[in-house]
C-alpha positions in Angstrom: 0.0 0.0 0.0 1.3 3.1 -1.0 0.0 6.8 -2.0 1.0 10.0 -3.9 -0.6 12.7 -5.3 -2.6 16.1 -4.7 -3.9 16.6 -0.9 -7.3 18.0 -2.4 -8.6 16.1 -5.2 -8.7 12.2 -6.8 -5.9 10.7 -8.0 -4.1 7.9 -10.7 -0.6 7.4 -10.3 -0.8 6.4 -14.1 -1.4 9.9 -15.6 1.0 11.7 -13.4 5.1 12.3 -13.7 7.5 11.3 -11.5 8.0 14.2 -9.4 3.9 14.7 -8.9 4.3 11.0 -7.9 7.2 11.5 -5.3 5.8 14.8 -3.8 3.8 13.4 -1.3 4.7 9.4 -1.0 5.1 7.8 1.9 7.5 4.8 2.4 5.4 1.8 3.5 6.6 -1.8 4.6 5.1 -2.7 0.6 7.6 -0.2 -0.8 10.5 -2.0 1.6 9.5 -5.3 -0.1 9.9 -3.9 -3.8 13.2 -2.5 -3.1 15.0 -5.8 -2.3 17.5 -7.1 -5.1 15.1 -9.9 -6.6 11.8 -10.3 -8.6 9.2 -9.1 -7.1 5.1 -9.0 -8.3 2.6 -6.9 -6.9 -0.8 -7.9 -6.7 -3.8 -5.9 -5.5 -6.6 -4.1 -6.7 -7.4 -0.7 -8.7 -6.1 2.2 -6.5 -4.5 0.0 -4.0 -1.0 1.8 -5.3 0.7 -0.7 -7.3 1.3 2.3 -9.9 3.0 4.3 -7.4 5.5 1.8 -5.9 6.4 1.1 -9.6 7.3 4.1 -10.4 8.5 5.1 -7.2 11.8 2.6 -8.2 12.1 5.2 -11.7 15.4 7.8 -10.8 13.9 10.6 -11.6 11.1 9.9 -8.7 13.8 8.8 -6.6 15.6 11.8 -6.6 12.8 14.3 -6.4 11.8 12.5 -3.4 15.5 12.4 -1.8 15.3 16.6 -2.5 12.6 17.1 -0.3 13.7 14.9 2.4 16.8 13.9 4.9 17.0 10.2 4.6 18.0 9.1 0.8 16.2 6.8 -0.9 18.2 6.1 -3.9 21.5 5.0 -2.0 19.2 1.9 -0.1 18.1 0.7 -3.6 20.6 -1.7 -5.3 19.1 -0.7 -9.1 17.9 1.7 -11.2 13.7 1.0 -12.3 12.5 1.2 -15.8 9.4 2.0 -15.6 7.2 0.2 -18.4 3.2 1.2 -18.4 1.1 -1.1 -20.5 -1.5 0.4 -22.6 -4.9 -1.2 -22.8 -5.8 0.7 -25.8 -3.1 -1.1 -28.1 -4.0 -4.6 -26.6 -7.4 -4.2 -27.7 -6.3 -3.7 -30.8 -3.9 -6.6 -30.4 -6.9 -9.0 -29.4 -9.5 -8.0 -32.5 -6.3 -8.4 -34.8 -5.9 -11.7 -33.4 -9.1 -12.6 -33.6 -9.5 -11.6 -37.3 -6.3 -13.5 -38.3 -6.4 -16.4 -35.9 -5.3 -18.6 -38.7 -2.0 -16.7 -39.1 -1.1 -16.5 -35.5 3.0 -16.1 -36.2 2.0 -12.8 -37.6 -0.1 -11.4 -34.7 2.8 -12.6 -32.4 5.0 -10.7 -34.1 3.2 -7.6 -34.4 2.4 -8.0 -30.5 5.8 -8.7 -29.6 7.3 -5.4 -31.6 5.3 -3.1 -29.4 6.1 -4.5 -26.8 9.8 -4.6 -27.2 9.6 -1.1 -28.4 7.7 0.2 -25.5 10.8 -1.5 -23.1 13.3 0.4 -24.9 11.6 3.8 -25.3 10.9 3.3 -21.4 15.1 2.2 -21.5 16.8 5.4 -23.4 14.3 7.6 -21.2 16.1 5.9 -18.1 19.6 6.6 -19.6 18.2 10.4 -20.4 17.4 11.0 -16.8 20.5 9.2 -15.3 22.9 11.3 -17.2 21.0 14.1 -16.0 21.5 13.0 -12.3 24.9 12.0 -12.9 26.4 14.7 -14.9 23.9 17.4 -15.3 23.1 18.4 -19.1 25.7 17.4 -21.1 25.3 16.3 -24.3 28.4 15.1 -25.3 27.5 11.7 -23.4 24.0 11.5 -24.7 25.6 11.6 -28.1 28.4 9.0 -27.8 26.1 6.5 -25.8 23.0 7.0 -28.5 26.0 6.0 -31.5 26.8 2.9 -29.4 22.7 2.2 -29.5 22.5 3.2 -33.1 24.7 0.7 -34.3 23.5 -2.0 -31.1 20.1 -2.1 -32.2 21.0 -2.0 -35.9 19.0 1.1 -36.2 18.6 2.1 -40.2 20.9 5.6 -40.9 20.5 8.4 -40.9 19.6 9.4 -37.7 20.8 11.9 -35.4 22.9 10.4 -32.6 20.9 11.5 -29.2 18.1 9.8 -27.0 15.8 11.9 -27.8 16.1 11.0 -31.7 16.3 7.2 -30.7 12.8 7.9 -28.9 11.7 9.5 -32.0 12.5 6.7 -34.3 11.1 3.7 -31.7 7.6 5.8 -31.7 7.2 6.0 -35.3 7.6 2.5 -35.3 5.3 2.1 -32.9 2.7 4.0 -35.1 3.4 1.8 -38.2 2.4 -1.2 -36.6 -0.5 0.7 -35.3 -1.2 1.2 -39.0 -0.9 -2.3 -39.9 -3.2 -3.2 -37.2 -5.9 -0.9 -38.4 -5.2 -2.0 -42.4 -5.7 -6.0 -41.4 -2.6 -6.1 -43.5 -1.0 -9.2 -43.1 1.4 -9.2 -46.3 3.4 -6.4 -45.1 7.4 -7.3 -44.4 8.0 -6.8 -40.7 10.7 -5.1 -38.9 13.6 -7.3 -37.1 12.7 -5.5 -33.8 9.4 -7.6 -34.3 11.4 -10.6 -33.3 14.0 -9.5 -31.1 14.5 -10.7 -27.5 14.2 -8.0 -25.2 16.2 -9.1 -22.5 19.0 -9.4 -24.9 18.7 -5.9 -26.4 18.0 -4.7 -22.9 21.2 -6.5 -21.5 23.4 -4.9 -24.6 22.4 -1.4 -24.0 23.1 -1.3 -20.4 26.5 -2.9 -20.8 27.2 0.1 -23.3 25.7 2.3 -20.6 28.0 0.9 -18.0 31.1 0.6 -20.0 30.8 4.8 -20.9 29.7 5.9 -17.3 31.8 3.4 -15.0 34.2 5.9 -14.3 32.0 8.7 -13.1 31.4 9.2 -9.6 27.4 8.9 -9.4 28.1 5.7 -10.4 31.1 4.5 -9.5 29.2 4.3 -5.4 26.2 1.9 -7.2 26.4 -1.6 -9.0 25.1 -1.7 -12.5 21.8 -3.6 -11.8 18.6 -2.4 -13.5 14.9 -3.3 -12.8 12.1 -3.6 -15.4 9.4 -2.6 -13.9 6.0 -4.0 -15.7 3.0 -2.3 -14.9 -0.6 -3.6 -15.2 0.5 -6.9 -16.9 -3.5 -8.1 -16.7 -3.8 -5.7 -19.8 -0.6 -7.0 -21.4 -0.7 -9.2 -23.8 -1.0 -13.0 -22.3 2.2 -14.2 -23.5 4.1 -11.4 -22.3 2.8 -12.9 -18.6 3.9 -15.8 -19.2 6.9 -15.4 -20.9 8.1 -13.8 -17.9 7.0 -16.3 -15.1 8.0 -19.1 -17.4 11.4 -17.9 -18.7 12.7 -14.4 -17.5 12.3 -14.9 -13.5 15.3 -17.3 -14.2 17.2 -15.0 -16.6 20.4 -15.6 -17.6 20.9 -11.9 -17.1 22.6 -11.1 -14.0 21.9 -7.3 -14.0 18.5 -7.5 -14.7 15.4 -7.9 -12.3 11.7 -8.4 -12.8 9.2 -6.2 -11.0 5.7 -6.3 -12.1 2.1 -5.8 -11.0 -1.2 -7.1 -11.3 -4.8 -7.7 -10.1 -5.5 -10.6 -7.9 -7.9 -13.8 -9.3 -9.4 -16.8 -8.3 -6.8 -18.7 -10.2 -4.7 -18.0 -12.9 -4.8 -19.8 -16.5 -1.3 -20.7 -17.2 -0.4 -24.0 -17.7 3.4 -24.5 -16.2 6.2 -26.3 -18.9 6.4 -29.8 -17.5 9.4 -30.7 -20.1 13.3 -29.9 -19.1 13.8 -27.5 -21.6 11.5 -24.9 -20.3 11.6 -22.4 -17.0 9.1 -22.6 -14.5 9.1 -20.0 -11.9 8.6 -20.8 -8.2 7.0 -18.6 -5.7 9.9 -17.8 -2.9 12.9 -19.2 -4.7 12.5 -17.0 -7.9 10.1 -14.0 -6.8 8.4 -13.0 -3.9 4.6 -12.1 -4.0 3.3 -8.6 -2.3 -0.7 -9.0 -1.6 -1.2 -5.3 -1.7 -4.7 -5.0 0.1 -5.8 -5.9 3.9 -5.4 -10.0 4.2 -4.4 -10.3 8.0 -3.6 -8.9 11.2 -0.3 -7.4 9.7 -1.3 -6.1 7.1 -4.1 -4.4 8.4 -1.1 -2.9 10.9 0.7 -2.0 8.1 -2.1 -0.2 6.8 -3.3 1.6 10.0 0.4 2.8 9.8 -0.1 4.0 6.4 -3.4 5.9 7.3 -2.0 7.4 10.5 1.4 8.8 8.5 -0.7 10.4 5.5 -3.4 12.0 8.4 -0.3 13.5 10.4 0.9 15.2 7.0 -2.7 16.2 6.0 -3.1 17.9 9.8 0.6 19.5 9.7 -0.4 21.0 6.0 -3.4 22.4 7.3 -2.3 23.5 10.9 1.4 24.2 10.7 1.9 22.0 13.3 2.1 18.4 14.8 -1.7 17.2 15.6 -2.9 13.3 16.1 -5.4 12.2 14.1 -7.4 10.7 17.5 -8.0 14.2 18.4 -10.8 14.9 16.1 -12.0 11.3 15.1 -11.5 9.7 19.1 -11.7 6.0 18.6 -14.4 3.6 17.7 -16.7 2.7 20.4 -20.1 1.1 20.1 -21.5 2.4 23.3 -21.0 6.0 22.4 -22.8 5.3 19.2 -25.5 3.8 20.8 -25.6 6.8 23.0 -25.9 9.5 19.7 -28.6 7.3 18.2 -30.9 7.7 21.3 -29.3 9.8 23.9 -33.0 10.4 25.7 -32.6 6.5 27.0 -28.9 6.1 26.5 -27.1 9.6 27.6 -27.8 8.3 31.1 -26.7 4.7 31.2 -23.5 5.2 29.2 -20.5 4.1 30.9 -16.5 3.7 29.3 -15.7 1.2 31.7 -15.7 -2.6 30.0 -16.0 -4.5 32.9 -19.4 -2.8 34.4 -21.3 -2.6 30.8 -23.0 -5.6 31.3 -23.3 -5.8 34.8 -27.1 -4.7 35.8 -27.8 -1.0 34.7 -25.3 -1.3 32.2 -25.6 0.1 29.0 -25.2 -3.5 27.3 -27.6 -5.2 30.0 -30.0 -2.9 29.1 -30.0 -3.5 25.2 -29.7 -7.1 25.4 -32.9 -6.9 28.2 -34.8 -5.1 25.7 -34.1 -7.1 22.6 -34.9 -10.1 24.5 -38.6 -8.9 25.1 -39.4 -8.2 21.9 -37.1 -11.3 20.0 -38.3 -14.2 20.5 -35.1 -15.9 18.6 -32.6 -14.0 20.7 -34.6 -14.8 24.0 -34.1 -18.9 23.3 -31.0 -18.1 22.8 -29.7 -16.7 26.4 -31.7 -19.5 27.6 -30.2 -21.5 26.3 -26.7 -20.2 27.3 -27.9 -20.4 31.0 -28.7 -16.7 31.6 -31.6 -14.8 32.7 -33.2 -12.7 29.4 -34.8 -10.4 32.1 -31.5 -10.1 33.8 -28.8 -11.0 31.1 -25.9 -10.6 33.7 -22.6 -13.0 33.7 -23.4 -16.0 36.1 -20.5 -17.7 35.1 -16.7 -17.8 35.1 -15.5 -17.0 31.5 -19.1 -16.0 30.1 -18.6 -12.3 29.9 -15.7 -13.1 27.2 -17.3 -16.6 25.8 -20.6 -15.3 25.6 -21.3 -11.5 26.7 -18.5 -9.9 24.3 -18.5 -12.0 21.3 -22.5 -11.2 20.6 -21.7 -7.3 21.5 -21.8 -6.3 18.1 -24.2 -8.7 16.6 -26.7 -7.7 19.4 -26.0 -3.7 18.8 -26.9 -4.6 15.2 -30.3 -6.4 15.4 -31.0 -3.7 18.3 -30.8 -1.1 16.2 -32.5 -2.1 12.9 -34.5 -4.1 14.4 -38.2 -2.5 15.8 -39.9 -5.5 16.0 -39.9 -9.4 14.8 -42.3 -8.0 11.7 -40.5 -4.8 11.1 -37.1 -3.8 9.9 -36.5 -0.1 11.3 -35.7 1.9 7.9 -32.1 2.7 6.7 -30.5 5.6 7.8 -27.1 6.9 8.8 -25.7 4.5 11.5 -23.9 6.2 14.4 -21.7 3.1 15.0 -19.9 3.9 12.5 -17.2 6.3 13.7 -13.7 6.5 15.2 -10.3 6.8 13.7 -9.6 2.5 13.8 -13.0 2.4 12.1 -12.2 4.9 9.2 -8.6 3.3 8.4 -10.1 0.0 8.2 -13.3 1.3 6.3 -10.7 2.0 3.7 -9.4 -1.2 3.7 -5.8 -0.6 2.4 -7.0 1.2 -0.7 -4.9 4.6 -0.7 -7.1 6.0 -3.5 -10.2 5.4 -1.7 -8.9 6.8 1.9 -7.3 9.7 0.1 -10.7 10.9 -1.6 -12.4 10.1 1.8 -10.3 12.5 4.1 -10.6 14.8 1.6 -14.3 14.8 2.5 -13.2 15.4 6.4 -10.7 17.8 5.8 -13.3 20.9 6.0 -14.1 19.2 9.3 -11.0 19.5 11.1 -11.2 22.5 13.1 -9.5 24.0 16.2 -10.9 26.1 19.1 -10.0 29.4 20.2 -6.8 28.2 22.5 -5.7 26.0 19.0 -6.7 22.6 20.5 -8.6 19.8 18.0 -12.4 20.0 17.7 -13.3 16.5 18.0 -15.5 16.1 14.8 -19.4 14.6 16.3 -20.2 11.0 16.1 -23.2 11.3 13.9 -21.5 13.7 11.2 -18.6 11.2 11.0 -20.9 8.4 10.7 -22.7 11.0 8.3 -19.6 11.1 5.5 -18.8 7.5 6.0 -22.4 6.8 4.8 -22.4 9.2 2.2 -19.3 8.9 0.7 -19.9 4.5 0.8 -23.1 5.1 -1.3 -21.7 7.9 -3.7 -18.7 7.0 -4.3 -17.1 3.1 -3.0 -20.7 1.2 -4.2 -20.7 2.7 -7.4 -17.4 2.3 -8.1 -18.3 -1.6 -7.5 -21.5 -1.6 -9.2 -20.7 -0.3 -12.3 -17.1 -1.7 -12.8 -16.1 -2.2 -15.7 -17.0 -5.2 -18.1 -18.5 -6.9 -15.4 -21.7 -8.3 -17.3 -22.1 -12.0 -18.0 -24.6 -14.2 -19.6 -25.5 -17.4 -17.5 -28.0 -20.0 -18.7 -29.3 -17.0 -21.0 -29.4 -14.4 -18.4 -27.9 -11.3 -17.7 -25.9 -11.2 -14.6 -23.3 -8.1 -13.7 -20.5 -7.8 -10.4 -23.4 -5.9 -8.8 -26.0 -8.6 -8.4 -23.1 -10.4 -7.4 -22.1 -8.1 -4.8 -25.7 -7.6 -3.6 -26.6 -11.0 -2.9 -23.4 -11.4 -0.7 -24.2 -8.3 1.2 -28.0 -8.7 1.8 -27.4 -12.6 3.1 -24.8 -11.5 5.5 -27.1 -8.8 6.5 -30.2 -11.3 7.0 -27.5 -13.2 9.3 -27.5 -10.3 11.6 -30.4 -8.9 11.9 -33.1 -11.6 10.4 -36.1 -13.7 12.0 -33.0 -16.2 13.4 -30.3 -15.1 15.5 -27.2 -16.4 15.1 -24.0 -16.1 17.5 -21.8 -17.0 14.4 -22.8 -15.6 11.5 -21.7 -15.7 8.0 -19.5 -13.1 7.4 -16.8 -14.5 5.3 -16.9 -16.5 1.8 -15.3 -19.9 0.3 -15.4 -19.6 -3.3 -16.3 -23.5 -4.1 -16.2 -25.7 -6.8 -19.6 -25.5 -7.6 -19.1 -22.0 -8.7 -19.5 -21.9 -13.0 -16.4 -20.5 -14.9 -18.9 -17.5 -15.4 -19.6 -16.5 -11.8 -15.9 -17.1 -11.5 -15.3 -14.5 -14.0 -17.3 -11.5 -12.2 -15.5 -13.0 -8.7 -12.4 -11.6 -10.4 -13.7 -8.3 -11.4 -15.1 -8.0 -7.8 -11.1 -8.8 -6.5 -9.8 -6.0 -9.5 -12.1 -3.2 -8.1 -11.6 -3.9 -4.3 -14.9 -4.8 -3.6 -13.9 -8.2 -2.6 -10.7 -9.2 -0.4 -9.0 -12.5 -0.4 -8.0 -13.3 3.6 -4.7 -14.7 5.5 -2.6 -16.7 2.4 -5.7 -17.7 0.3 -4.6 -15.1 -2.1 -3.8 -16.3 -5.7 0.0 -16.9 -6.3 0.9 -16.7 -10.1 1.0 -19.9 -11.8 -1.0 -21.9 -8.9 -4.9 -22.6 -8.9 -6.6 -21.3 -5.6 -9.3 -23.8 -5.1 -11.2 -23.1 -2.1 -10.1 -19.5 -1.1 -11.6 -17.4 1.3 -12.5 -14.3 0.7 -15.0 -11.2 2.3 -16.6 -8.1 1.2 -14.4 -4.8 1.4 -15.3 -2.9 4.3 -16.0 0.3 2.4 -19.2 -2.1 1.6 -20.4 -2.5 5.0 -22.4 0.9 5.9 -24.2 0.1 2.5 -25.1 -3.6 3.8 -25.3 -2.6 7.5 -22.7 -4.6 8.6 -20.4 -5.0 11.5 -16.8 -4.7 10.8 -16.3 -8.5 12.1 -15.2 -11.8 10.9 -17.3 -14.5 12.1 -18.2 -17.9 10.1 -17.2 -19.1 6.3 -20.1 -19.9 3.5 -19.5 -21.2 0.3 -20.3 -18.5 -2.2 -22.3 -21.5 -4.1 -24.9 -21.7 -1.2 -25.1 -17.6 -0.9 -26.0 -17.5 -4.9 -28.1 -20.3 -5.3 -31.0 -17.7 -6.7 -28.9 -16.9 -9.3 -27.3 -20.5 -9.8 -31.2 -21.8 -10.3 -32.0 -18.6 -12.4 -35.8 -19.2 -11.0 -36.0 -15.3 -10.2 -36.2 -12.3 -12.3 -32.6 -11.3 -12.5 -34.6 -7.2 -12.4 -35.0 -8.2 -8.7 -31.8 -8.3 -7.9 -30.6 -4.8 -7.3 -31.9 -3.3 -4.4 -32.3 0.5 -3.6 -32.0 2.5 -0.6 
């Protein structure tokens, strides 16, 4: 998890430069992991940062971050990052070509695999551009006598003026010829040799011209000649560029090149693994390492409660001028003061901070689980059948407080308060548990993009009083922007991802009926007829799942909307059968759900509507 960007509005890492990138990052335990001399792959969501860490390795980033701060970055990396964006514009193209020619398939490689390598090596000379800048300032006498080496490397037709910046030039017009043929359908064309080159072997040449002319100067004389190629958003590369690089590259036979690459998690992954000896296979832990870049255990979420705390302290020393803690004006999440806020006539007095007394009699949690067990009938059986005394609910026993008292807490503060009656839901409205600085960072859940755009929302909110001391910001408007900015902003976001329509048994299913029937099941398992001390709250995507519904699961994991949990996260090359997996947070004030992780369902069960197609599919969005 990473961020950079603007304070005050949205932000993609992909459409800004490298300084705008390193202005305002903030090292995280993610960014440690990328920075180690081996292969590395990212894997996370859109927004999780995966953008910024990649070109957070680029020297140009590097050093624009090092200017604005004490501690240098670029002498604790052993490499220099080439930063190489794919374009999903050009793949599209890619695929319809394909798809038109499918019975010349040679061809299409070849086309495919001459953008690519042209994209590496216009990404390469701008490298070489900046690190001569860094290393010697602007002198063009070394861009000219390393772009001659290049020329006559890469067998680049004359004339051609002998500087980056015409190299650049050339490799983009190429670039646009292929574009041409693409759009032509012309298959009788004569292709370019850079259509077939390898592109570990060009890369490989051209740094070892880079190293022989700059080995003497002092910038880098104090660093060893290792470079990084840094492949971004390889889910919209082509295939065989993925798998070229698991299969082959992660075992290069280039010692000064690493692999660093990113890309969305999935269910499993469709590449089948060379069984023969005269093929690569790459190996999680021996050849890469694999960074889950979203919220998957108890140290991650650490790592990202870190994160969140870091970027608040900036926001508040921006805004302030001086050193403020976020707890100030959020406090920290407690059910009992929002239980209070939603009904302070019959709360205000029987609020109390101290654990150990809330469910003693008069207690603010003896009171609530009295009255819910008077008017349901489910919940009543059920401290019967515990042993304690629904017109009395105290603790008779040792260990029941714990056992049974706290781990209901929250599911009994959720039926209590949506819950009017057995025959009436109470209607949905802002929900005043929903509050408290541990609550916002993991309402976020470990997507920088999304926590950025929500503090932005608070930011107008953080006040001082007249001696300069923090305003703590009121339960119920908290709970108030949290709401807001989960239906206008994180649901939508879900809902209307991007190609996430299927057709199943001649119906039209999308990632939002998807997401919907997860949320309003879990809901009914907290606040329906039956009450249940373990809930479902989690998910086992099962093998009775079609390929189709397995489709949208993986656009639900690319937006964020769903999180795999502990190590069931896909690792490349591997089929994860059985993974468990839960709803983002930022989901759960839509749903009206607990933060909490109680019992596993198979995704199977929870969809069996749709499974059956017996319902009107029309049914199966729900409005508030």
């Amino acid at each position: 998890m990473s961020y950079s960007g603007s304070n005050t509005e949205s932000f993609n890492a992909r459409y800004m430069t490298f300084n705008q990138v390193a202005e305002s990052f903030i090292v995280t335990s993610d960014y440690l992991k990328i920075i180690k001399n081996n292969h590395t792959i990212l894997v996370g969501s859109r927004g999780c940062g995966k953008t910024t860490l990649l070109k957070m390795l680029h020297p140009q980033a590097i050093m624009y971050r090092d200017s604005l701060n004490t501690n240098s970055l670029m002498d604790q990396i052993p490499f220099y990052g080439v930063y190489i964006p794919s374009d999903k514009q050009w793949n599209k193209q890619i695929e319809v070509f394909e798809k038109t020619f499918e019975n010349n398939p040679d061809f299409v490689r070849a086309i495919s695999r001459g953008i690519v390598n042209l994209n590496i090596l216009i990404a390469l000379c701008d490298n070489f551009k900046t690190l001569i800048n860094i290393g010697l300032g602007d002198q063009s006498d070394y861009d000219v006598l390393l772009s001659i080496e290049l020329i006559d490397l890469w067998k680049l037709p004359k004339p051609i003026t002998p500087n980056l910046y015409s190299i650049t030039q050339r490799f983009l017009s190429y670039v646009e010829d292929l574009n041409i043929i693409i759009n032509r359908a012309d298959t009788n064309c004569i292709l370019n040799d850079f259509c077939y080159w390898d592109f570990v072997n060009k890369t490989e040449i051209a740094i070892n011209a880079f190293e022989e002319r700059f080995k003497d100067i002092d910038f880098f004389k104090k660093r060893p000649f290792k470079w990084a190629l840094c492949f971004d958003e390889l889910e919209i590369a082509p295939k065989w560029l993925f798998d070229e690089l698991i299969k082959k590259h992660l075992r290069s036979r280039s010692q000064k090149i690493i692999f660093k690459m990113t890309t969305i998690p999935e269910v499993s992954r469709d590449i089948v693994m060379p069984t023969d000896s005269d093929n690569f296979s790459s190996t999680l832990g021996d050849d890469y390492e694999s960074v889950p870049m979203w919220v998957y255990n108890n140290r991650s979420q650490a790592n990202w409660h870190e994160f969140c705390e870091k970027y608040l302290l900036k926001i508040l020393r921006n805004k302030f001028n001086k050193n403020l803690a976020p707890k100030l004006f959020f406090g920290d999440h407690d059910y009992n003061i929002g239980l209070r806020e939603y009904d302070r006539s019959k709360f205000s007095s029987k609020y109390t901070s101290k654990q150990e007394t809330e469910f003693d009699k008069g207690g603010i949690m003896w009171y609530v689980m009295m009255e819910l067990a008077e008017k349901d009938n489910s919940f009543k059986a059920y401290l019967i059948r515990k042993g304690i005394d629904p017109s009395n609910p105290i603790p008779t026993k040792k260990g029941q407080i714990d056992q049974v008292h706290r781990k209901i807490k929250p599911i009994v503060l959720y039926r209590y308060y949506f819950n009017k009656d057995e025959n009436q839901k109470r209607t949905r409205k802002v929900l005043s548990y929903n509050h408290g600085r541990d609550y916002i960072y993991d309402f976020a859940d470990g997507n920088p993009r999304a926590f950025v755009n929500l503090i932005n929302e608070f930011i107008p909110e953080f006040k001082l009083n007249k001696n300069g001391d923090p305003i703590k910001i009121p339960v119920n408007r908290q709970a108030s922007i949290i709401s807001n900015f989960c239906i206008d902003y994180f649901y939508p976001r879900i809902a209307y991802y991007a190609e996430s329509v299927i057709k199943y048994k001649g119906k039209t299913i999308t990632l939002e009926n998807i997401v919907n029937y997860i949320g309003n099941y879990f809901r009914e398992q907290y606040i329906g007829k039956t009450f249940y001390s373990d809930p479902f709250s989690r998910i086992r995507f099962d093998n009775k799942c079609p390929k189709e519904i397995e489709k949208l699961f993986n656009k639900g994991l690319e937006s964020g909307g769903i999180l795999a949990l502990e190590e069931e996260f896909s690792t490349i090359a591997k089929k994860n059968e059985m993974g468990i997996y839960r709803l983002s947070y930022s989901l759960f004030p839509y749903y009206g759900l607990p933060q909490r992780s109680y019992a596993i369902k198979n995704l199977s069960e929870i969809l069996e509507p749709i499974l059956k197609i017996e319902d009107n599919l029309s049914q199966l969005t729900i409005n508030f």
